[in-house]
Structure formats: C-alpha cells, structure tokens
C-alpha positions in Angstrom: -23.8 47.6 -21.1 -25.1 44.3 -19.4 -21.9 42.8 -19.6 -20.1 45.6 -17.8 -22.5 45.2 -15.0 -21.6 41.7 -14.5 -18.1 42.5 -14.4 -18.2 45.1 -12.0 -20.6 42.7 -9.8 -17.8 40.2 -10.1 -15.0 42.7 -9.0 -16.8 43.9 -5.8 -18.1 40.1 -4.5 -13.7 40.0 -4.7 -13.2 42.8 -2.9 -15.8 42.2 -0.5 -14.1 38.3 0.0 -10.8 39.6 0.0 -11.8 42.0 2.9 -13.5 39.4 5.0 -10.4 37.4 4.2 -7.5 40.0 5.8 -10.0 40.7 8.8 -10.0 37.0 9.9 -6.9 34.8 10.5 -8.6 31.2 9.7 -8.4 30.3 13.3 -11.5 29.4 14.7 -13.4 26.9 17.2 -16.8 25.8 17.8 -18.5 24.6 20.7 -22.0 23.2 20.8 -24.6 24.8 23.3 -26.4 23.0 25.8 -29.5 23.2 26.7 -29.5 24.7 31.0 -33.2 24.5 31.5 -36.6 23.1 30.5 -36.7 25.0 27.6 -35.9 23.5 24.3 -32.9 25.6 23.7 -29.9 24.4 21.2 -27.4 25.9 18.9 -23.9 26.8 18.0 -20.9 29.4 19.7 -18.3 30.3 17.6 -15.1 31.9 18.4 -13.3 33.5 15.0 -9.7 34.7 15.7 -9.6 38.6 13.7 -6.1 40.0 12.5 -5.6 42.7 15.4 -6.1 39.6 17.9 -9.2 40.3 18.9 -12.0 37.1 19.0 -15.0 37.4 17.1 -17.7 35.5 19.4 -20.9 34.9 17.5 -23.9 32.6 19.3 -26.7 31.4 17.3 -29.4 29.8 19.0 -32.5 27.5 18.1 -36.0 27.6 20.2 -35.9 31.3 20.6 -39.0 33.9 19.5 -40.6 36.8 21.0 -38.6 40.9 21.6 -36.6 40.1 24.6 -33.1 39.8 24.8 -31.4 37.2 26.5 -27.9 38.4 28.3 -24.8 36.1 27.9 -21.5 36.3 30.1 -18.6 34.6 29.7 -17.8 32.9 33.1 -14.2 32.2 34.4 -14.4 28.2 35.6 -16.5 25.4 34.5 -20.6 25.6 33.8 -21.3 23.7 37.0 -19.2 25.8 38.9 -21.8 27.9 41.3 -21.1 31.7 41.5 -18.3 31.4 38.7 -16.8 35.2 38.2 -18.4 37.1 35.4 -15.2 37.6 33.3 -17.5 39.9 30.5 -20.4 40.9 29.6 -21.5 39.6 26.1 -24.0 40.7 23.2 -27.3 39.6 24.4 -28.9 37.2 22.5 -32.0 38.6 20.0 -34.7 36.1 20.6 -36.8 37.6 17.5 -33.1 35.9 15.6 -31.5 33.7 17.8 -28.2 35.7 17.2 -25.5 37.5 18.9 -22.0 38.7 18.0 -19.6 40.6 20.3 -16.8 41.8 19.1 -14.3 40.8 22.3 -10.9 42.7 23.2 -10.9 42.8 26.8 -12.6 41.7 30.3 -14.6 42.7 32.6 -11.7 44.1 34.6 -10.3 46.2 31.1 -7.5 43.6 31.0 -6.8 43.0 27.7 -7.7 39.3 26.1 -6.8 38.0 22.7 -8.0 34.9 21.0 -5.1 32.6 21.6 -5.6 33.9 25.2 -9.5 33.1 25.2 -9.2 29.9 23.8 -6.8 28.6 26.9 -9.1 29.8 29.4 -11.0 27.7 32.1 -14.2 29.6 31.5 -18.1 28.9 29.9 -20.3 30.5 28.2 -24.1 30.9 30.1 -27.1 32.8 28.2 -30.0 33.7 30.7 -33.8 33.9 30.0 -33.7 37.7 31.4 -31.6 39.9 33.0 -33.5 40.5 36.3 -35.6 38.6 38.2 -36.7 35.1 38.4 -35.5 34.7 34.5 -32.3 36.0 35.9 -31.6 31.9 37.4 -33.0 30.7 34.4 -30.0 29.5 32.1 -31.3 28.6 28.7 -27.9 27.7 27.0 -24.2 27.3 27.8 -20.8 25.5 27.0 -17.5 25.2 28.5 -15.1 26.8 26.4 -11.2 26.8 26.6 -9.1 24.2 28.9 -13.0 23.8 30.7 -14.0 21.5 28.1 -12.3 18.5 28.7 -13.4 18.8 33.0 -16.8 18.8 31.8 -17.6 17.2 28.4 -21.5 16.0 29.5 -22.2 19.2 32.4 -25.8 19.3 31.2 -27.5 18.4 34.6 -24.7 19.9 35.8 -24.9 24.6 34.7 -24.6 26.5 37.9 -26.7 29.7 38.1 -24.5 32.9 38.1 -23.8 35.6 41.0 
C-alpha cells in the first residue's frame, strides 16, 4: 500500500513539472534592482516569457517588513528620465514578503504587449514606498529594463520620481 503512494506521489510532481513546463517557453531575463532611496532596498525582477505570449513579471525584494504594499509601474524611458509615462500598473509589492507577480498582457492604454515586445522596450521598472503622499516620491527600487539598459547601466544616483 506504501509503495503505491510513492508512485502516485511520483506521477503528480510529473504532471505538476510537465504543466509548469508547457505554460513557460524557457525564455527569460533578469535584471538586478537598485536601490532609489536611503532605504536598504535590493533584490531581483524577472521577466518569464508564458506560451500564449504573455510575460510573467515577478519582483522579489530584500529589506522589506511591515502590511503595506508598495506600488510598481513599468515606466516607458530610462530610470532617470523625470516624469517618464506610466506604461502599466504592476502587482504591488507585499512588504510582509517582498514579492510581487503580475501576470502582463497589455498597457496602460489596453494595447496589447507580448514578451518579445516588452523585452525591446526603452522602459524601467520603479517600486514606490506608498501610493499617496510623501512615500508617493519615495522610490525604493528600480531597473532599466529592455533597450534602456545599456543608456543607463550605473543610474543609481540617477531614478527620477514619477508623474
């Protein structure tokens, strides 16, 4: 009876592989966050290509605690660029985990965006200490992603506050 459990165990960790294995393509890139402000803020963005297209974008960030979200957007243009268009509205980071995963298809604008499309943009990534108010300025993280990377490879000193 023991041994049929095992086996069945077996055949579902398969199945379970095989289906995390036909929902992603194998094409991915990561970027390394920066930290934007005085807090000690680092960690990883990932951008995982899915078989319909779509891009899998998963944050996870160290030197986060307490219940507040912090909201991410993905800007069109370089970090440093001041007032860079909010091209979407992100998964806000959990600070309890450090971790947020949007699942993105299109822009702000409903235009459509696929991976291969996402990964040629001039854009960044910026997470903010809060949504409103003076935390609102506050970036905590960010990267260029796409073409941006090579204008900017050290824009530390250099993250521009959003609109």
């Amino acid at each position: 009876m023991r041994r049929w459990g095992l086996i069945l165990l077996l055949i579902v960790a398969c199945e379970e592989k095989t289906i995390q294995e036909e929902v992603f393509t194998g094409n991915e890139v990561v970027y390394n966050l920066q930290a934007g402000s005085a807090y000690t803020i680092s960690g990883l963005l990932t951008l995982k290509e899915k078989t319909d297209g779509s891009t899998l974008v998963s944050i996870v960030l160290d030197g986060t605690e307490g219940d507040v979200q912090h909201p991410v957007h993905l800007h069109m243009g370089d970090l440093g660029e001041a007032d860079a268009a909010i091209a979407a509205l992100l998964t806000p980071v959990d600070a309890k985990t450090g971790k947020s995963e949007t699942i993105l298809k299109q822009l702000a604008d409903e235009s459509a965006v696929t991976y291969t499309e996402l990964v040629q943009l001039s854009a960044s990534i910026k997470i903010h200490l809060a949504e409103a108010g003076a935390g609102r300025d506050v970036i905590l993280a960010g990267s260029n992603i796409g073409t941006a990377v090579s204008s900017n490879m050290n824009a530390r000193l250099g993250i521009a506050v959003c609109k």
